[in-house]
C-alpha positions, 0 to 999 in steps of 0.5 A: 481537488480535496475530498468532498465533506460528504466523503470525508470520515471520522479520521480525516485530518485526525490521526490515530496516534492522537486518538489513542491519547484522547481514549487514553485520557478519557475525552472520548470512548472506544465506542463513540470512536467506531460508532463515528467510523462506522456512520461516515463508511456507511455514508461513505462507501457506496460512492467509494467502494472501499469496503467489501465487508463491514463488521458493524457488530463485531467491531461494536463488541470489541469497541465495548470490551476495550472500554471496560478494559479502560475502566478497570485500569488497564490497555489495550495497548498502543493502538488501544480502541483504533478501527482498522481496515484490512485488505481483503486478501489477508485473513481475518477470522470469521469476516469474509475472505473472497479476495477481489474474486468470484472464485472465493464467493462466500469464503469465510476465513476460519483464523487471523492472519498472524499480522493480524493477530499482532494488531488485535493484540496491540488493542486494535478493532478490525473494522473490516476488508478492503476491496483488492484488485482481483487476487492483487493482480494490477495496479489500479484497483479497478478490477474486482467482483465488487466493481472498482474503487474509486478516488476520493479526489475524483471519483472518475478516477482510479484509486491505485492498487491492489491495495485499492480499497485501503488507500481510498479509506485512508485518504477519505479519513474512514480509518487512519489504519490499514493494511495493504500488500505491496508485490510491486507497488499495491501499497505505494501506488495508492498512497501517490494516488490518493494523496496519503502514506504507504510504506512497503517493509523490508522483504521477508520481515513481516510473516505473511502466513494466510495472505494470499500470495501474488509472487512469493519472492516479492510479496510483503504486508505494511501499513497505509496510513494518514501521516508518517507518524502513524505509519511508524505507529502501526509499524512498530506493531508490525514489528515487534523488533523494530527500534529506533536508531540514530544515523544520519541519512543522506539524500539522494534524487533518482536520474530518471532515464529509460524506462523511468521517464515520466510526467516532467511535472511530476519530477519537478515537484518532487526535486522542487520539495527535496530542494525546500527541505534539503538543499538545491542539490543533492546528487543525483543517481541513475539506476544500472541495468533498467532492462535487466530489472524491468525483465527480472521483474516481471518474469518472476512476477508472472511466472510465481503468479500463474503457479499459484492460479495454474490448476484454478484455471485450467476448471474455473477460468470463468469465475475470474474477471476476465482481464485477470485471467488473459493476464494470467494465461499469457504468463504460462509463457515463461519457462523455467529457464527464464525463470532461474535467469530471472531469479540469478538477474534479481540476485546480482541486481540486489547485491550491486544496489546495496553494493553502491549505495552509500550508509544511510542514503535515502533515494528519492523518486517520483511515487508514478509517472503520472496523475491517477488515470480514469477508471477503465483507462487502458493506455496512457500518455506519458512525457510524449509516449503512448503506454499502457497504464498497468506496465506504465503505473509501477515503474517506480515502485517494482524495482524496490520489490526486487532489490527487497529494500524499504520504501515509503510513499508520501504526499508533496502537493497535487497535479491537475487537482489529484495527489502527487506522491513522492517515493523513499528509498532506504535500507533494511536497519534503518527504518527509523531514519526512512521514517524520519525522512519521509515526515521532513519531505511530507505534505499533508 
């Protein structure tokens, strides 16, 4: 179903490329843009739970020095006068950093996150934080000491996570930007969820200095967006070193067996939209070694997770929500061995990927296996089998995490009245051409 005209924000349907060029051009100001922004989350966010913070006069501030930077002739830089919101795990300075937990009520970062800086410095305003599951540990976002988040299809249901509060933001048009994080699939999954864009960087390319860390081998930053155009926007920010190339990408579709079977329905959209876009039949590939990597994944997520928790839980066990910290407990069962096993099997799978996979080839896939769940929902049914929902909701997505590679999840229609995502896969180098696309195969 579409977000309800009540929940939609100044930038719904309006994309903050073609806002840069209205302030550019005069039609409209930087702070007539906040201003806008600021009323539609204030409408907005008590039935959304986005925000966990918002930073009226700050934003407001900075809104009115862009302006006048504008009047003496010069810019704030690409993203000049755009609000953007930003997950509550990344350092902003001055704004509250509590990331999703009652272990760090009242935390006040004292300084940007570099990531942050590069926004700032490209014109930028921070609007302000958006809600994380707990510590970004899970998958849907339901999870957290400001209560869950909700989707803006349907406000029953989740809005996918970590990276919650800046998908459910980005597809009501409360900003076009945000920042999510994404260790196996924070930013993609709400991207599927909630009918937007998310795309998840090549490993270790972005600093990810004063972002709380879930599993340093797997943890990266990257933009949440309302198209791909912006997400290559905010990307290009991002990055300083990224440029365009110009291969010819070739398109491939995920065989999915194993530990990847899903909602058949899903899949036939997404072969349905690949066939419309590039032909009836593209080949098809399966990915080797599923237990392997399922096993690898999760031993090196859990295991990095609970070394950065292990002496908070020991004194302060009660202030994490509860779930959180079962999860986090049960991972002091893997040892160091398995961890090192983890860690050789996360090697050999990487280079046999890259070692397979043609130049230029984009791997499409399902975004998740099914629809967004209900909030609170715990076990799930997907293609006959009875799972549960935090195993079953990254399964497309954490594979990518452990390979490293580039990903992008985008919009291709609805299921049962919520978004479908598809998800690309690319390769490091290559980003323009992932971008390219995933701009063909989008649906917004």
């Amino acid at each position: 179903m579409p977000v309800p005209a009540d929940l939609q924000g100044f930038f719904f349907g309006r994309s903050a490329r073609a806002t840069v060029e209205d302030l550019m051009s005069g039609r409209v100001t930087a702070v007539e843009v906040v201003t806008k922004t600021l009323a539609a989350i204030d409408r907005a966010n008590p039935q959304l739970n986005a925000f966990s913070y918002v930073d009226h006069e700050g934003a407001l501030r900075r809104a009115a020095e862009l302006d006048a930077l504008q009047a003496s002739g010069t810019t704030g830089g690409p993203l000049h006068g755009i609000p953007v919101g930003i997950k509550e795990i990344i350092d902003v300075k001055g704004l509250p950093a509590e990331r999703g937990s009652g272990l760090y009520a009242g935390r006040i970062a004292d300084h940007d996150a570099p990531i942050v800086t590069r926004l700032r410095e490209a014109g930028a305003i921070i609007i302000g934080m958006t809600v994380t599951h707990e510590f970004a540990h899970g998958g849907t976002a339901d999870i957290s000491v400001h209560g869950p988040v909700h989707n803006p299809h349907n406000l029953m249901r989740i809005s996918g996570g970590s990276s919650g509060g800046s998908g459910a933001a980005v597809a009501a048009g409360l900003v076009a930007l945000a920042l999510g994080t994404d260790t196996g699939g924070s930013i993609r999954l709400p991207a599927a969820f909630c009918g937007h864009v998310g795309f998840k960087p090549q490993y270790g390319v972005l600093p990810v200095d004063d972002i709380f860390p879930l599993a340093s081998s797997l943890d990266t930053v990257g933009p949440m967006t309302g198209s791909v155009e912006d997400a290559e926007l905010l990307y290009s920010v991002m990055d300083p070193s990224y440029a365009a190339t110009t291969g010819q990408p070739s398109i491939s579709l995920l065989e999915p067996t194993g530990d990847f079977a899903c909602d058949r329905r899903i899949l036939a959209m997404v072969q349905q939209r690949v066939a419309e876009v590039y032909g009836d039949d593209p080949p098809r590939r399966e990915i080797p070694d599923i237990e392997d990597n399922k096993a690898a994944m999760l031993s090196i997520f859990h295991y990095e997770a609970h070394r950065v928790h292990a002496e908070h839980l020991k004194t302060d066990a009660d202030k994490y929500q509860t779930e959180t910290s079962e999860r986090l407990i049960a991972a002091a069962s893997i040892t160091d061995a398995d961890y090192q096993s983890a860690l050789a099997t996360k090697a050999r799978l990487t280079a046999d990927w890259l070692g397979t996979v043609e130049p230029g080839e984009i791997l499409v896939t399902p975004g998740t296996v099914f629809v967004a769940p209900e909030i609170g929902e715990r076990t799930s049914m997907v293609d006959g089998q009875q799972l549960a929902t935090l195993e079953a909701i990254p399964r497309f997505t954490r594979t990518w995490n452990l390979i490293g590679v580039p990903t992008i999840v985008v919009p291709i229609g609805e299921l049962d009245g919520l978004p479908v995502g598809a998800q690309l896969v690319g390769q490091a180098g290559r980003e323009h051409e992932l971008f390219a696309a995933a701009a063909r195969i989008a649906i917004n």
